[in-house]
N, C-alpha and C positions, 0 to 999 in steps of 0.2 A: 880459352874455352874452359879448362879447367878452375880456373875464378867464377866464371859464370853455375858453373854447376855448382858450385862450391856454395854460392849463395843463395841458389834454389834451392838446394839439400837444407840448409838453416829454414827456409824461410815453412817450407811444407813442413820441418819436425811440431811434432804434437805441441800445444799451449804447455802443457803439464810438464815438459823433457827443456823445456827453452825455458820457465820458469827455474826449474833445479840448478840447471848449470849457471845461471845469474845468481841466485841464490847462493849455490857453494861458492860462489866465487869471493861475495864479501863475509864470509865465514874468517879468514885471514887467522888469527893463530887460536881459535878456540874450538876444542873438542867437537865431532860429530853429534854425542851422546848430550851436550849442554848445548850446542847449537838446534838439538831439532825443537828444542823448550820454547828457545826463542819463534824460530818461524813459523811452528804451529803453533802459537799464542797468540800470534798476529794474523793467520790467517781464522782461526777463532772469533777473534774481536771483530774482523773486518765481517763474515758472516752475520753476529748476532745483529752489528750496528744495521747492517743491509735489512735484514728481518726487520729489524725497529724501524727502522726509517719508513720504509714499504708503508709501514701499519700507520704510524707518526701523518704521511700523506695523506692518507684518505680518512683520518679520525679531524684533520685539519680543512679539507674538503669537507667532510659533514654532507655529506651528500648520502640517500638510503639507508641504510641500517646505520650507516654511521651520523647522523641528523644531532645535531645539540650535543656531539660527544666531544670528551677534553681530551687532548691530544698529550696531556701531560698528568693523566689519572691513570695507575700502573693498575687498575682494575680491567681495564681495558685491553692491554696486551696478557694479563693473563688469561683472559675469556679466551683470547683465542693462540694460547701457548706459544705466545712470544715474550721472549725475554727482555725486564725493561732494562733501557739503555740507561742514564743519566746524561746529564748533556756534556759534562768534564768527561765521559768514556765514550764520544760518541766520533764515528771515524774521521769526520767532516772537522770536528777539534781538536783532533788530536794529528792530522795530516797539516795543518795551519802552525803546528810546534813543531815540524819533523825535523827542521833545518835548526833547530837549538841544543845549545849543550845538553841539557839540561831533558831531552826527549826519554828518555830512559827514566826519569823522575816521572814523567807525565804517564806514560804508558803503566807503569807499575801501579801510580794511581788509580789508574781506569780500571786493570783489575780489580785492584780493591773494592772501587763503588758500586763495580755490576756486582761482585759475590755479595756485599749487604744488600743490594733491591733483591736479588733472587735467590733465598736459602739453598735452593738446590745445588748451587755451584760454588758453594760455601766449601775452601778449603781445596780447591780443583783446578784453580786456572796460574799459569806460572807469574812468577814474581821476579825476573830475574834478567830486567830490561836498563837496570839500573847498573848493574855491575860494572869493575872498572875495566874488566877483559874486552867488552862489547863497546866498539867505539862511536859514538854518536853517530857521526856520518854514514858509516856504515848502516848504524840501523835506519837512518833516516830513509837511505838509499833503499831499504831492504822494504819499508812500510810504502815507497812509492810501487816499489814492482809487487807486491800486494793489492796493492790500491788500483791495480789493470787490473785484477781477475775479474772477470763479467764484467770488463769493460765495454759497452755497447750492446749487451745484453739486455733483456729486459730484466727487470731486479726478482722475476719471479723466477727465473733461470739459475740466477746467480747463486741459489744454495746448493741446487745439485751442481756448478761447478765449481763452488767454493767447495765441497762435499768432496769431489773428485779427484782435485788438488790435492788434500786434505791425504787422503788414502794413499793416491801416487806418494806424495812426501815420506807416510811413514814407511813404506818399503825402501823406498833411497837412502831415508837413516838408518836403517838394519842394514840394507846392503852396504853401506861408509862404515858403520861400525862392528861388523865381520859379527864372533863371535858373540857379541853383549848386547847387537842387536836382535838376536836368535830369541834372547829371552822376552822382548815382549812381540814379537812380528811373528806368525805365523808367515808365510810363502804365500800369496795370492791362489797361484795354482788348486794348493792342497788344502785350503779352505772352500774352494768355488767344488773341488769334489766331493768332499765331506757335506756337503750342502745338496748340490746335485744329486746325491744320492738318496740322502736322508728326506728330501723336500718337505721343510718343514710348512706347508702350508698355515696352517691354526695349532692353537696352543702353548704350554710352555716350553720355553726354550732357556737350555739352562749349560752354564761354562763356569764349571767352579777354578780353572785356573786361565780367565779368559784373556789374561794380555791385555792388549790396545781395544778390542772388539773384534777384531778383525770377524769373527765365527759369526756374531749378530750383526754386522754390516751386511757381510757377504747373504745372509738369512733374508732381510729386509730387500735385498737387490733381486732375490730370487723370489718372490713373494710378486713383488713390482714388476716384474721383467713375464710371471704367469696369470698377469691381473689379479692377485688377490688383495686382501685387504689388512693391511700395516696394524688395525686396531685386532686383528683376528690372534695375534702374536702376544704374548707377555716376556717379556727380555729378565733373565735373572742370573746373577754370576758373579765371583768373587775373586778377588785376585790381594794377594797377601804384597805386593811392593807396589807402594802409595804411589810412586813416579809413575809407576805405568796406570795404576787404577784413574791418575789424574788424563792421562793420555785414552784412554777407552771414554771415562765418560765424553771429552770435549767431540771424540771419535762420532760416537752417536747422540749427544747434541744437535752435531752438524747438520744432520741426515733427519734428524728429529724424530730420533727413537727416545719413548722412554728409557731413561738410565738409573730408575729410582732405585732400583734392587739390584742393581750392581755394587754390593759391599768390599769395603776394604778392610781387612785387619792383619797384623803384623804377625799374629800365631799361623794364618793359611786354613787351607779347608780340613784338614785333617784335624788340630788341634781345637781348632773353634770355628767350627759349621755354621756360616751365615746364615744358611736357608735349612735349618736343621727338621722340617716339616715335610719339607717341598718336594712333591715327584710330579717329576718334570714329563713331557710328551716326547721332547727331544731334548736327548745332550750332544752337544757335539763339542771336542775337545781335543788340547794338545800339551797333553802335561809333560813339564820336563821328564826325562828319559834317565829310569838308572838312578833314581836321587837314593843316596843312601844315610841322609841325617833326617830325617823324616820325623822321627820322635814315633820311631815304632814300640820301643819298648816300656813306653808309657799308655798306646794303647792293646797292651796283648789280649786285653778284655773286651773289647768294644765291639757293638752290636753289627755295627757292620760290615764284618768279616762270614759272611755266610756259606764260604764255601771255605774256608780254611784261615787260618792267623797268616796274616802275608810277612814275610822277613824283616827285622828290623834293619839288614841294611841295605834295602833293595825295598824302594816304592811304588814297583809300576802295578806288583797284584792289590796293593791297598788302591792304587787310583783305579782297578777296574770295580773292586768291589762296590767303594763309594760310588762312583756313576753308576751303579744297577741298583744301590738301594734307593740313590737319588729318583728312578724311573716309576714310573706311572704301569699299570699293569697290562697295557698295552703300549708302553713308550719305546721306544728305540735310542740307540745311540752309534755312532760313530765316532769314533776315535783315533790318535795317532798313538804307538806303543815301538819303542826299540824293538827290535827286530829277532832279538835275544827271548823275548818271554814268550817267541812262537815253538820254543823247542827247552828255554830250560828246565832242570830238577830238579835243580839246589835248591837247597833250605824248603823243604815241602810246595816249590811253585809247583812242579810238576802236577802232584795232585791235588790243585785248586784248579788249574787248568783241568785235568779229568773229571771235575765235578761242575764245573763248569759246564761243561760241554752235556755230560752224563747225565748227569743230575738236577742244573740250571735248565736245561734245552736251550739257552740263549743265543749263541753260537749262527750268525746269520753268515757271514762274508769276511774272508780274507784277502785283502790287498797289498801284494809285495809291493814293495814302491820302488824306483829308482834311485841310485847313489845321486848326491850331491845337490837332494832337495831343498834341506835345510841350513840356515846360514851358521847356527852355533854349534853342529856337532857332525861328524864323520857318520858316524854312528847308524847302520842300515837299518831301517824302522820300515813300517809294516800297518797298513788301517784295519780297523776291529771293528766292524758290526754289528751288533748286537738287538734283539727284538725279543720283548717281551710277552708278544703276541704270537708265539711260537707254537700253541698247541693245539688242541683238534680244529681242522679245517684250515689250517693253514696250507699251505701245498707244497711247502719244502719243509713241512718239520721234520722228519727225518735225516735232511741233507746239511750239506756246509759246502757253499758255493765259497774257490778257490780260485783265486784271478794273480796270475804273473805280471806285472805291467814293469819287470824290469828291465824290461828294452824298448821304452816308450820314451817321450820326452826330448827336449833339446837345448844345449849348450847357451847360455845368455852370457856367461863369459866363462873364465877358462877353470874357474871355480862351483859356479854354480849351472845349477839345471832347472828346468820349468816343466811345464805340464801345458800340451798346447791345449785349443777349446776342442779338437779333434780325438785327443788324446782324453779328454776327459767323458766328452760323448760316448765314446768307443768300453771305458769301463761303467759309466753309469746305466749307458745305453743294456751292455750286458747284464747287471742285477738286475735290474726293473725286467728284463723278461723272463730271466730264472725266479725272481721274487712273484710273479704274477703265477708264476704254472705255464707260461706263455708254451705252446707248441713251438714257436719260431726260436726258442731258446737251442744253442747243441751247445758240447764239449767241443771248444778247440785245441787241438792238440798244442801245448808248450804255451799257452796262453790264461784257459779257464778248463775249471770242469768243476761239476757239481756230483760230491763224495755223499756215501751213506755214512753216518756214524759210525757205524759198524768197521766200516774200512777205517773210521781214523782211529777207530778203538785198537785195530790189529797193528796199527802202526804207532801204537804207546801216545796215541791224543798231541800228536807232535804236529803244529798247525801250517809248517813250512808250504806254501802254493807249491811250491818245485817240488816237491814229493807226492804230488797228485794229476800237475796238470801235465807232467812228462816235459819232452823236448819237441820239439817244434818240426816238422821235418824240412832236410836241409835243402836249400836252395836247388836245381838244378845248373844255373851259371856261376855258380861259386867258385871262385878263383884263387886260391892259397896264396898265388906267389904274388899274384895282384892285389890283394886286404893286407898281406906282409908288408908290401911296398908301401899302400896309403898310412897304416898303421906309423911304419916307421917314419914317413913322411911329417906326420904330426907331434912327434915326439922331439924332430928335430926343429920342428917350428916352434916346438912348447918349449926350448932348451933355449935358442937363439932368442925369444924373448922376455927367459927370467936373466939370459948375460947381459940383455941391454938394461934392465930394469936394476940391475947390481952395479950397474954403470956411473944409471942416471945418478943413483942410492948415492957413491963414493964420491962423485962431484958436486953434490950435495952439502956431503959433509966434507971436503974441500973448502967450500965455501962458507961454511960457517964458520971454520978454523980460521980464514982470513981475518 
């Protein structure tokens, strides 16, 4: 009975979960971090070729709008923002080589040919099918279980679940590679509430350190998901490490966001401002945490410092200021910031933070977040709201709504934590009725409460939620020696399974000694 379940449980796991595991499996001795180049380049290719082909059918049909049209004139898929294929790059050719040494030659090719038809992809899609680490069979093997995605689907389906796949993957690479995938993968979770909150319906949306896209995927889904309309959005954003800028644009290719104004350059946003014009309606962002080689002491003049010169070895007050010079005069942002710049004083943060608040009015909403969100850093952080439509008529300019959510959330493994869709309702749910003026909005004790300036001014502009929202009151069935016991329970269970795992570790390396 146990076998029986055992292959029901396989057979109901998601498309996307039974993919991965096939996938890491022919991974065999090459890096996560080189390995996701490869599978998301393939599952790219398989996409645009579906798109091409789709359009390829009915321009070959000739039937309606498409009557006397050439199915092999690349004016024709740009009319309708499809990317031409070539026929050397096209999936159905390059599946007929899979089984040859030499498939790794072929596929790198195909890169090549699609970046010369479409300049826009020029410079963007990986190369790296050829190497001698990547054993043919394997990828051959890797391009067939590809080549099932949307299999029996109809091919108009197939990009939102080639789309899907696409997303699920790059959290699995961040999750397989711990700490280095932290730097381009935002957390699902913490993008879908930065978004929920902000609901960027129309206008500019902007990520000067945007990673993968994760923030404009998750934007476009939220957009989709409240009936609006994808062309109402302009996507702009930059990101200084070319590996991941190549990984963001294929991101929203996918999905078929413009990616045009997603720039890359090697100095970052602070030294050289892609969008040096631009104010945005929304930014939403996750800039690393705590960076201290910044090249602050090259800008201690720069205009964008409006509320004080941020330290040169500490960059989270330079990335607040640029994202509010970056905003529009009614734009908004949300943001993620270590958890440290809600209370420091060193080197004059203190008082950019009081001017901030004092002076700026900008100051919408504090989000403590829960430990163990993020996969590259320990590090307790904290989301930033910001609105620059903060003055007369608004209905909380006066206020600063403060929200604890550090005892939300739940365990996905013995590292990391999420944000359920409950869990995000529950915080988003609460701005939007403190943000409206809503009656139905109260203070919950140890959770939320909405402060006067006044009150954070008497507490030295110090933005901690737990210094406003109080303690929660305690349970009435609360049990000391019964949470003692479960507590301890867990600790022994978390003990017994890092000794087996030092175990597996040492016969391991037994076995390579052999």
């Amino acid at each position: 009975m146990a076998r029986i379940a055992k292959v029901k449980e396989l057979k109901e796991e998601p498309l996307e979960k039974q993919l991965w595991k096939a996938a890491d499996k022919l991974r065999k001795n090459i890096d996560a971090a080189e390995y996701k180049h490869v599978v998301l380049g393939l599952i790219f290719l398989k996409y645009i070729s579906d798109s091409f082909e789709e359009l390829f059918s009915k321009l070959e049909a000739g039937e309606g709008d498409y009557a006397g049209a050439d199915s092999e004139d690349k004016d024709e898929y740009k009319a309708e923002n499809v990317f031409f294929v070539p026929s050397e790059a096209r999936w159905s050719f390059l599946l007929g080589k899979a089984k040859l040494p030499k498939i790794g030659t072929f596929v790198d090719g195909a890169m090549d040919a699609i970046e010369q038809e479409n300049p826009q992809l020029l410079g963007v899609l990986p190369k790296v099918f050829a190497r001698q680490n990547l054993d043919p069979t394997s990828l051959g093997e890797l391009m067939d279980l590809v080549g099932n995605i949307a299999l029996g689907d109809a091919k108009s389906r197939s990009a939102d679940v080639l789309g899907h796949v696409f997303e699920y993957f790059l959290g699995e690479f961040a999750l397989a590679e711990g700490k280095q995938g932290g730097q381009f993968y935002t957390p699902r979770s913490i993008v879908e509430l930065l978004v929920v909150m902000l609901e960027p319906y129309k206008g500019r949306i902007f990520d000067p350190c945007c990673g993968s896209g994760g923030m404009f995927v998750q934007s476009e889904k939220f957009i989709a998901k409240h009936q609006g309309r994808l062309d109402d959005i302009s996507i702009y954003g930059q990101e200084s490490n070319q590996t991941t800028w190549r990984l963001a644009r294929m991101n929203l290719a996918i999905r078929g966001v413009d990616s045009s104004q997603v720039k890359w350059n090697s100095e970052g946003s602070f030294l050289n401002d892609a969008h040096r014009d631009l104010k945005a309606d929304f930014i939403i962002a996750n800039p690393p945490f705590n960076v201290s080689d910044w090249s602050g002491e090259l800008l201690a003049k720069d205009g964008r410092w409006q509320y004080g010169v941020p330290p040169s070895g500490n960059a989270n007050f330079a990335w607040m200021q640029h994202f509010l010079y970056h905003l529009s005069p009614q734009g908004k942002a949300g943001v993620v910031l270590a958890k440290g710049a809600l209370t420091s004083k060193t080197s004059g943060e203190g008082e950019i933070r009081k001017r901030l608040i004092a002076e700026g009015n900008v100051m919408d909403c504090i989000v403590n977040l829960p430990a163990k969100l993020f996969l590259n850093t320990q590090i307790p952080a904290a989301l930033w709201f910001m609105n620059r439509g903060r003055g007369e008529g608004y209905p909380r300019s006066g206020e600063i709504l403060f929200i604890d959510a550090r005892n939300l959330g739940h365990l996905i493994n013995r590292r990391s934590r999420e944000l359920s869709p409950e869990d995000i309702a529950q915080i988003a749910d609460t701005y939007h009725a403190w943000r409206s003026g809503d009656e139905a909005y109260m203070d919950v004790k140890g959770f939320c409460a909405s402060v006067p300036i006044s009150r954070v001014a008497e507490l030295d502009y110090v933005l901690t939620p737990g210094r406003y929202v109080g303690l929660p009151d305690e349970e009435d069935d609360f049990v000391f020696a019964e949470r003692f016991a479960s507590l301890k329970a867990e600790f022994e269970a978390q003990l017994v399974e890092e000794a087996a795992l030092n175990v597996a570790i040492a016969q391991n390396l037994a076995r390579v000694k052999l």
